[in-house]
TIMINU-998754 format. One record per residue (C-alpha): x, y, z. Coordinates in nm, 2 decimals, always signed. Last residue first. Layout:
BEGIN
{u:X	v:Y	w:Z}
...
// end
This chain:
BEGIN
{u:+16.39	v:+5.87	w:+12.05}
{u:+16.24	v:+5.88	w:+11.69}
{u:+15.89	v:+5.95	w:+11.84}
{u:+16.00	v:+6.19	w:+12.12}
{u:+16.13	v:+6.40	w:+11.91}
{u:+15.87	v:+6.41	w:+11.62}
{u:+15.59	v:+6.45	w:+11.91}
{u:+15.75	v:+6.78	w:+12.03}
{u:+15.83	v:+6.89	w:+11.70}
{u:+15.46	v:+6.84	w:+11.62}
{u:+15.37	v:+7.03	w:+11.97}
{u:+15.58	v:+7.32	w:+11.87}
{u:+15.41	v:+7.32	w:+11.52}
{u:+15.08	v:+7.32	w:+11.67}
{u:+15.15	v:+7.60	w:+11.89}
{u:+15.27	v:+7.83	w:+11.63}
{u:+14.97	v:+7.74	w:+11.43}
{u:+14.70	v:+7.76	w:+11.70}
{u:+14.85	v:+8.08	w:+11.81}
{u:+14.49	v:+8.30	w:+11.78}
{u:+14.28	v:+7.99	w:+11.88}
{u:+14.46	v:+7.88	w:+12.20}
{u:+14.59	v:+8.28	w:+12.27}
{u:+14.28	v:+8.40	w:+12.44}
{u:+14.31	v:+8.09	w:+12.68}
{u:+14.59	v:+8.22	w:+12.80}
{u:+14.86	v:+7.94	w:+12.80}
{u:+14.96	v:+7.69	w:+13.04}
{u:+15.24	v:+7.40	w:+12.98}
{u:+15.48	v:+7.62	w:+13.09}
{u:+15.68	v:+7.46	w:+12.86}
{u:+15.45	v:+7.24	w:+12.62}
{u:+15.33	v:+6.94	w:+12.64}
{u:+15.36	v:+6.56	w:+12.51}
{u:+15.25	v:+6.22	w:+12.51}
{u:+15.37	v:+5.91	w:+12.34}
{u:+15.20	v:+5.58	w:+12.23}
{u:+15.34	v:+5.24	w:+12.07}
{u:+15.71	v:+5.34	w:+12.22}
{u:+15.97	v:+5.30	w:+11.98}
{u:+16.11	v:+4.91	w:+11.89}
{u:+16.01	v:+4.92	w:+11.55}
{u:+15.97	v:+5.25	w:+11.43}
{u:+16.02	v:+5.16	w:+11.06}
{u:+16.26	v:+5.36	w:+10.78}
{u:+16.06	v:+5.43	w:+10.55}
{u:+16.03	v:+5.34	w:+10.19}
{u:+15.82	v:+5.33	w:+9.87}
{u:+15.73	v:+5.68	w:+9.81}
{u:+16.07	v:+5.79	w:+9.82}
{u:+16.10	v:+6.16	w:+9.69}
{u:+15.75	v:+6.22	w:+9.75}
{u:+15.78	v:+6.11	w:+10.09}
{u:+16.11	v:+6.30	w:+10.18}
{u:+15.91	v:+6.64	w:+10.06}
{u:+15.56	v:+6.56	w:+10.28}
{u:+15.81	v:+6.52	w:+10.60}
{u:+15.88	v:+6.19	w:+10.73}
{u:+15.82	v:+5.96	w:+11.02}
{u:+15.78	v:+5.59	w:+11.03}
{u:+15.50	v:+5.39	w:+11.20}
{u:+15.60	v:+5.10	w:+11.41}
{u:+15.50	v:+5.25	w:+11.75}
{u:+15.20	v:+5.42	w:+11.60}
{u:+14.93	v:+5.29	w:+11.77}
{u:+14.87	v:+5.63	w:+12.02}
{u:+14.99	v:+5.99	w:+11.93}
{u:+14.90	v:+6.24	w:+12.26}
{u:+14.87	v:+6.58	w:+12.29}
{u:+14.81	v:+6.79	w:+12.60}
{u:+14.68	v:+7.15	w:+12.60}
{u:+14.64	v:+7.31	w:+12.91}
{u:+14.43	v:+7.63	w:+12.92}
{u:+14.40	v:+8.01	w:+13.09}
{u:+14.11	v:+8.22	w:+13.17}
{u:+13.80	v:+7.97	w:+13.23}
{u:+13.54	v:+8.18	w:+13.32}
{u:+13.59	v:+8.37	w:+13.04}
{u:+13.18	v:+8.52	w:+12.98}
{u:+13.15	v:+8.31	w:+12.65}
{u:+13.19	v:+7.97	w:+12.80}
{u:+13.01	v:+7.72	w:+12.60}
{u:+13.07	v:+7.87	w:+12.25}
{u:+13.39	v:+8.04	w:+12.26}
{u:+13.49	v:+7.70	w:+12.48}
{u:+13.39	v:+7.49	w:+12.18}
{u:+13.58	v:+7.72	w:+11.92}
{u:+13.90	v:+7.69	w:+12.12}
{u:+13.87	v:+7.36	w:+12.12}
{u:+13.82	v:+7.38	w:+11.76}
{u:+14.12	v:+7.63	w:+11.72}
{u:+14.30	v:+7.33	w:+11.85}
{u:+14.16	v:+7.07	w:+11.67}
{u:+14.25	v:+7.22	w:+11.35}
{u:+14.60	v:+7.32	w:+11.46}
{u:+14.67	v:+6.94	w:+11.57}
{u:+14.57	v:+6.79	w:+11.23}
{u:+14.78	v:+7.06	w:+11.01}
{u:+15.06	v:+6.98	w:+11.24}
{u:+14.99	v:+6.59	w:+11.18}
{u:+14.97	v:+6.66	w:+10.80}
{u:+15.31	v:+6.82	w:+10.76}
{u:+15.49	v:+6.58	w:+10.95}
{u:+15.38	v:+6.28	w:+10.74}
{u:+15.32	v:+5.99	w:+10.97}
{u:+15.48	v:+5.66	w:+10.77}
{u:+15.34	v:+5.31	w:+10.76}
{u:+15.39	v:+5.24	w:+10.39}
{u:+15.06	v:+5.22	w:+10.13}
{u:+15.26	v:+5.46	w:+9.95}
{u:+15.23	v:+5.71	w:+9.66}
{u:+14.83	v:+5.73	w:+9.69}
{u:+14.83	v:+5.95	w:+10.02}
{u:+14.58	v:+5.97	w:+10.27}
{u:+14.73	v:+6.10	w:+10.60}
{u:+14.73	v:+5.87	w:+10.90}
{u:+14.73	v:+6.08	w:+11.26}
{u:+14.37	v:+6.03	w:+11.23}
{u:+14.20	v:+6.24	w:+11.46}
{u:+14.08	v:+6.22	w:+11.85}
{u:+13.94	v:+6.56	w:+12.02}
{u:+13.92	v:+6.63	w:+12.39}
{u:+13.77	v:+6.96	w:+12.55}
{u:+13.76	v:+7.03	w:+12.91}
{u:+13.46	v:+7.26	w:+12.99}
{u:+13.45	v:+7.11	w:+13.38}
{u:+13.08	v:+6.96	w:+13.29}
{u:+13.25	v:+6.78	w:+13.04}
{u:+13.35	v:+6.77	w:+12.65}
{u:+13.42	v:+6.47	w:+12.39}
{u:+13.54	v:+6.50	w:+12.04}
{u:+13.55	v:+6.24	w:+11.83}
{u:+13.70	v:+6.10	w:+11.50}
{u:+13.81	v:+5.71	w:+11.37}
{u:+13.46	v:+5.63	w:+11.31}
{u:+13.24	v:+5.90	w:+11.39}
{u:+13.18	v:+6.02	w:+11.79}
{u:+13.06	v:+6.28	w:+11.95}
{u:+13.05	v:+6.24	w:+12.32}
{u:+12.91	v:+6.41	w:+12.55}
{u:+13.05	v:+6.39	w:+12.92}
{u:+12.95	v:+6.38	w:+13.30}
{u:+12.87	v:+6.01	w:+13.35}
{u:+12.84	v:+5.92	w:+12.97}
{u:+12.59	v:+6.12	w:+12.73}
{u:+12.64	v:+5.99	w:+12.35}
{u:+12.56	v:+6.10	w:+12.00}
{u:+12.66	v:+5.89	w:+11.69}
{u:+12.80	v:+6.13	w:+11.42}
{u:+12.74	v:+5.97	w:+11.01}
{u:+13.03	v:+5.96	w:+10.80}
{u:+13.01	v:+6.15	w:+10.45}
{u:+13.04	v:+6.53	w:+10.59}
{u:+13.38	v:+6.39	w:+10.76}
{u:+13.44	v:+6.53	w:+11.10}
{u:+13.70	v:+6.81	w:+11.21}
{u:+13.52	v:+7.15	w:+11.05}
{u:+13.79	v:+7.47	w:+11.12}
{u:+13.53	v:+7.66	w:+10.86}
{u:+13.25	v:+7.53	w:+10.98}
{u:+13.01	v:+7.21	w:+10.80}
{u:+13.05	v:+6.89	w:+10.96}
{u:+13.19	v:+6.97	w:+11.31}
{u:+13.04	v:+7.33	w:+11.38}
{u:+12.67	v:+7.15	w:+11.33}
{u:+12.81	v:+6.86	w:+11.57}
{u:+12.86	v:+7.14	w:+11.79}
{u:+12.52	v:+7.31	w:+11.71}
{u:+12.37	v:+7.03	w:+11.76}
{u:+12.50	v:+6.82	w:+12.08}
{u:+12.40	v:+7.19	w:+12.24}
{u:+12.07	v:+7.21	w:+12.10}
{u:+12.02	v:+6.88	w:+12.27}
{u:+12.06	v:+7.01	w:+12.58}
{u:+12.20	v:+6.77	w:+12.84}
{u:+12.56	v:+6.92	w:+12.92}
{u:+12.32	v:+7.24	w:+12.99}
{u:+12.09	v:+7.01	w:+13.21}
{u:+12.41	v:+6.86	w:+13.40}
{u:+12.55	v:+7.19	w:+13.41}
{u:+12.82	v:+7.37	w:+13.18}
{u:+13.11	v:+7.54	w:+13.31}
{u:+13.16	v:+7.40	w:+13.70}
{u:+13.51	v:+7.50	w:+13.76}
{u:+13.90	v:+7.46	w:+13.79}
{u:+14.05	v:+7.76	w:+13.71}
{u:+14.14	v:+7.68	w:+13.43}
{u:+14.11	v:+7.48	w:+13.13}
{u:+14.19	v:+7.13	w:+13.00}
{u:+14.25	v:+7.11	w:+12.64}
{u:+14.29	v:+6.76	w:+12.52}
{u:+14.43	v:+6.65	w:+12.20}
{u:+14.41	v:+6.28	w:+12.08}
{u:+14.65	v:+6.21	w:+11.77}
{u:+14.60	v:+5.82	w:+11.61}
{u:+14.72	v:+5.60	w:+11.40}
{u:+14.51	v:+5.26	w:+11.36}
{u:+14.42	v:+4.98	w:+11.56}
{u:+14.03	v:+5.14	w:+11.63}
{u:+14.27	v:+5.42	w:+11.88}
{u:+14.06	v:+5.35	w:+12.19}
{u:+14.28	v:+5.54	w:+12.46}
{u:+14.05	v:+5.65	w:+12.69}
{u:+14.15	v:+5.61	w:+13.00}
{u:+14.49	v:+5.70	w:+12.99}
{u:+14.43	v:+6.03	w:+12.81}
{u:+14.19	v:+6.14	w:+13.04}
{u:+14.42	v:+6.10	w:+13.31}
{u:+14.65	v:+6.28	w:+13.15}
{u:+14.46	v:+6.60	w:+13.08}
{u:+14.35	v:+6.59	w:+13.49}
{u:+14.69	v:+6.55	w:+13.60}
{u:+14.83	v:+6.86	w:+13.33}
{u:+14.52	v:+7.10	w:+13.45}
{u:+14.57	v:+7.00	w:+13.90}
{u:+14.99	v:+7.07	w:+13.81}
{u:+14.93	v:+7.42	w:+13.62}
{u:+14.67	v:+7.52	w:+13.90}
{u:+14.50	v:+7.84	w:+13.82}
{u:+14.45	v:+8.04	w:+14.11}
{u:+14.02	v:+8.06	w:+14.28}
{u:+13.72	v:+8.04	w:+14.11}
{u:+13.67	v:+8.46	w:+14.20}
{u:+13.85	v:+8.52	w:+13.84}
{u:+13.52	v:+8.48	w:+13.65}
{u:+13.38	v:+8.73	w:+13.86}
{u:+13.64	v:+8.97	w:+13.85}
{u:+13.63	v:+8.98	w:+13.47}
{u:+13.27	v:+9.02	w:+13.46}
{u:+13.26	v:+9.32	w:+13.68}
{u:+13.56	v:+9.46	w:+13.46}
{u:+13.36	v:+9.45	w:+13.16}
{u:+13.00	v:+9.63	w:+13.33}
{u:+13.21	v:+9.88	w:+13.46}
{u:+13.43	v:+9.93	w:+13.14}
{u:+13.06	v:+9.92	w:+12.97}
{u:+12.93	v:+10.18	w:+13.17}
{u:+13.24	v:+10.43	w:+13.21}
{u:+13.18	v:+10.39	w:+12.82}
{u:+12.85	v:+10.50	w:+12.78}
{u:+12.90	v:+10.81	w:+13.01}
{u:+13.19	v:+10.95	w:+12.82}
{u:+12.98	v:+10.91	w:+12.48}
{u:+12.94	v:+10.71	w:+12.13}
{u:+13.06	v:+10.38	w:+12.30}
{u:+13.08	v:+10.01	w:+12.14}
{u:+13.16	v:+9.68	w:+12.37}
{u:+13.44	v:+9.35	w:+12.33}
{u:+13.51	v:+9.12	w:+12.58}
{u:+13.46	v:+8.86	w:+12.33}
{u:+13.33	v:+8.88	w:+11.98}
{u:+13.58	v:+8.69	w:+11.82}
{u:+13.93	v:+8.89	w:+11.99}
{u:+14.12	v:+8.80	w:+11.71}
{u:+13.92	v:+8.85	w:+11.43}
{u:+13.78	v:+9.20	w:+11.64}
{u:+14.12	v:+9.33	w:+11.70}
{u:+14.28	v:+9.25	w:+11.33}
{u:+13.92	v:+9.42	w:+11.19}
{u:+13.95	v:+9.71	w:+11.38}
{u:+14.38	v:+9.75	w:+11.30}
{u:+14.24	v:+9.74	w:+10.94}
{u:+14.04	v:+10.02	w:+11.00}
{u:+14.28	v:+10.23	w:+11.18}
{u:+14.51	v:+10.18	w:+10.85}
{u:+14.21	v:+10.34	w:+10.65}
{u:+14.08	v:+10.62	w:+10.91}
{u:+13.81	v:+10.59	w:+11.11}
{u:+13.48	v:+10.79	w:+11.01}
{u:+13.30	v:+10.80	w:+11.38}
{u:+12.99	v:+10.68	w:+11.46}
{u:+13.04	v:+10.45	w:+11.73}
{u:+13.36	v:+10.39	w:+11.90}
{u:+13.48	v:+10.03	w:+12.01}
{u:+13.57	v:+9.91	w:+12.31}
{u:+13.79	v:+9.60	w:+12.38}
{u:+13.87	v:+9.42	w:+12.71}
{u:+14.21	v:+9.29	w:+12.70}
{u:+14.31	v:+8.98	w:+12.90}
{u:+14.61	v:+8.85	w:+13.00}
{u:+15.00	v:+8.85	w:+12.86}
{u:+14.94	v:+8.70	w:+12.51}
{u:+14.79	v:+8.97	w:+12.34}
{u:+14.92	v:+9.23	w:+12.53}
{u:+15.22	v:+9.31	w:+12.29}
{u:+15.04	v:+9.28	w:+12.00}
{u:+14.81	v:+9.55	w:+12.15}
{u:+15.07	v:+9.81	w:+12.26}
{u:+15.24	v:+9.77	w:+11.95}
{u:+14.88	v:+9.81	w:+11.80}
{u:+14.84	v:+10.12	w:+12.06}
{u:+15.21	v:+10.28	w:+11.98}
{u:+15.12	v:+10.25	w:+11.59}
{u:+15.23	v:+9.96	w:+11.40}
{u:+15.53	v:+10.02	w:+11.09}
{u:+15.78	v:+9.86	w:+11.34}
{u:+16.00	v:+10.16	w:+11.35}
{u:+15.68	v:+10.39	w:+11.44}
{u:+15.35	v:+10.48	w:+11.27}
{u:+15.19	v:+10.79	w:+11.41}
{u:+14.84	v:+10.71	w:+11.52}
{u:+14.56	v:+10.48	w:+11.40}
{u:+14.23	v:+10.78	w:+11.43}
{u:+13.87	v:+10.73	w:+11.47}
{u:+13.81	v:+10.54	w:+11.79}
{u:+13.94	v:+10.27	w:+11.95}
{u:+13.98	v:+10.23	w:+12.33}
{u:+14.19	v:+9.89	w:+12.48}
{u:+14.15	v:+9.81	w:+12.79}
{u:+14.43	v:+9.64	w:+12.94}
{u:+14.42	v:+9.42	w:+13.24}
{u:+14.64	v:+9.24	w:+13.48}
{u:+14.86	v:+9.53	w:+13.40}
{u:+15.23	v:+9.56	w:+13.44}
{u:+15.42	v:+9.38	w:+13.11}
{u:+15.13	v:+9.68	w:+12.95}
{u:+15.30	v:+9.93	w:+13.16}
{u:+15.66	v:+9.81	w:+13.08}
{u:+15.49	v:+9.86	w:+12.71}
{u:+15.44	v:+10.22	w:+12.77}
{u:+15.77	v:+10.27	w:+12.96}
{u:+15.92	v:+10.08	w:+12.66}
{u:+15.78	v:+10.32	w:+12.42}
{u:+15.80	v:+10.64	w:+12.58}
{u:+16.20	v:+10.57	w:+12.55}
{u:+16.39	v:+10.52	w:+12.89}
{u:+16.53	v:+10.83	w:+13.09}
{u:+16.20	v:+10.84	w:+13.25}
{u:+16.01	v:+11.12	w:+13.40}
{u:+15.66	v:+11.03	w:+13.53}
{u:+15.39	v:+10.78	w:+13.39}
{u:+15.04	v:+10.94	w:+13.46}
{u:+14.95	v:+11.04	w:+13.05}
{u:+15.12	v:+10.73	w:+12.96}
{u:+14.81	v:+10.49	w:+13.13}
{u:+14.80	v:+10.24	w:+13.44}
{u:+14.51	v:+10.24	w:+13.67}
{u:+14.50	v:+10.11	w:+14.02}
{u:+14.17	v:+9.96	w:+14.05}
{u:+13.94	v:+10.02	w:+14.33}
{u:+13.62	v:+10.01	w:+14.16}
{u:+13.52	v:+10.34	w:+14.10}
{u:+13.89	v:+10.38	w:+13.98}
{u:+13.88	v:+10.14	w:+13.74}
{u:+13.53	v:+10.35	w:+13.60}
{u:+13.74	v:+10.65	w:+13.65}
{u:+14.00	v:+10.53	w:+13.40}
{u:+13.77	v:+10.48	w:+13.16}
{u:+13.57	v:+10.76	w:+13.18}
{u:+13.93	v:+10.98	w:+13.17}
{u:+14.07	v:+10.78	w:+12.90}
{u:+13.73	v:+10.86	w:+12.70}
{u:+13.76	v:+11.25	w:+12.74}
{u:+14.16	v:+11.25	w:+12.62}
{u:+14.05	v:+11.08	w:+12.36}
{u:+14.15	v:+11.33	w:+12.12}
{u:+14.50	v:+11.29	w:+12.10}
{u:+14.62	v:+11.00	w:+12.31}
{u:+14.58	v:+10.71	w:+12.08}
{u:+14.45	v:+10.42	w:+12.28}
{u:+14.55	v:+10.21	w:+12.57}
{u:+14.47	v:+10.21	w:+12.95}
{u:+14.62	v:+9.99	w:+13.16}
{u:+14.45	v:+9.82	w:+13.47}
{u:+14.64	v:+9.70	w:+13.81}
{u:+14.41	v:+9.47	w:+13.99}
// end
């Protein structure tokens, strides 16, 4: 596994070394500027070449940003957006230093994005070798399932969507995040626990990316290997294999019309929410990474007659739409690769449910 090393150079010279000996220690090839030979490239893009490289990056913060280049980011937060959405990056965090302002604000960007995962605090040498040991470990553990399997996640997403495809005769989006590699996550007694049914249904109602209605009461339900949350016209259902599926009107509440019409707006709004709660549920289930990378598959069911506008075209006509009739009653669709690292579900859950909107707006008008 080929492992980069990323931090400001200056005065962590000490820390790179730990870190890179602790790859080393377990046969690692390690990445970092300080080895890179003669280039007649930039330092930049042999940098970020580097980070295109690794399987891993490590990322080391301590007190100081680092020289701000074109981009207004230091070299580690290019380094760092760049990562993001390549593969993992293991994050550690120095203790009792006074960090400077715009090294601060890089902190809190790492640690909102990362949510507590991967993530470790040193003071010395010795107590980060540990914790890039201990990190690494982990990483190969949850990697020794076996390859991810693109085709196996997108089969197993559609067959969930075909078989449940109760829509209560209204409008409705069903998201399903299948992860990978395929795996046992949560056992029959874990699937079982009632303070698991809990502190989901807990998330639900009352977090901040909450998906049920505080009004309607949740009935609880174990089926084969699922449980099932369910309210009226919203669910969410998760298995022993951590795959996550969420049904939510596609029908936005508006007092202008009483017209069959899917407002664009409110179905991307509808898919971003039950995307960074998917991501949520696996945060909570699977906090180790076993499952690396994810599949998520939408679907918009008993809508074959529905318009489709944007919240703009419906205020300006209220009181018409031009009617689906003759499109298909339910359309699915992906994205291209249809994989993503799982780091990136709740992080890009905007960006991804836009894309999946235009996907759905596409395929709906034909």
């Amino acid at each position: 596994m080929k492992v980069f090393i990323s931090s400001v150079v200056s005065g962590m010279e000490e820390y790179r070394d730990a870190a890179a000996r602790a790859a080393r220690t377990l046969k690692h090839e390690v990445l970092r500027s300080e080895d890179f030979g003669a280039s007649p490239t930039t330092p930049q893009r042999v940098c970020l070449a580097g980070v295109r490289e690794a399987d891993v990056v490590l990322l080391l913060i301590g007190h100081r940003y680092g020289t701000p280049q074109a981009s207004g980011l230091s070299p580690t937060h290019e380094e760092f957006r760049d990562a993001q959405e390549r593969g993992p990056i293991l994050v550690f965090v120095q203790k009792g230093v006074d960090r400077e302002e715009p090294q601060e604000a890089f902190l809190s960007e790492v640690q909102s994005w990362s949510s507590g995962l991967y993530t470790a605090s040193f003071t010395t040498s010795e107590d980060l070798r540990d914790a890039v040991n201990t990190a690494i470990h982990e990483l190969e553990m949850a990697r020794r399932a076996g390859p991810v399997d693109p085709t196996e996640m997108f089969s197993r997403a559609k067959g969930i969507l075909e078989r449940d495809r109760r829509g209560f005769g209204h409008a409705t989006l069903r998201l399903v995040v299948v992860g990978g590699p395929v795996q046992q996550v949560l056992r029959p007694a874990e699937l079982e626990r009632p303070d698991l049914a809990r502190e989901i249904n807990q998330q639900a109602l009352f977090g901040p990316g909450a998906i049920f209605e505080t009004e309607s009461g949740t009935k609880q339900e174990i089926s084969g290997d699922q449980l099932e949350l369910r309210q009226q016209r919203r669910s969410l259902t998760l298995d022993q294999l951590g795959t996550v599926s969420i049904q939510l009107p596609a029908e936005e509440d508006v007092d202008q019309s009483h017209l069959p019409v899917l407002v664009e707006e409110f179905i991307s709004e509808q898919v971003e929410a039950a995307l960074n709660f998917a991501g949520w549920v696996l945060d909570h289930i699977d906090s180790t990474h076993r499952l690396q990378e994810v599949a998520p598959v939408l679907s918009l069911s008993d809508a074959g007659y529905f318009g489709w506008k944007t919240r703009a075209e419906n205020r300006r006509s209220p009181n018409s739409v031009s009617m689906g009739i003759g499109t298909r009653d339910s359309v699915t669709v992906h994205l291209r690769p249809i994989t993503r690292r799982r780091e990136g579900l709740r992080k890009d859950a905007k960006r991804l449910a836009e894309d999946l909107t235009f996907l759905l707006r596409r395929e709906k008008r034909g």
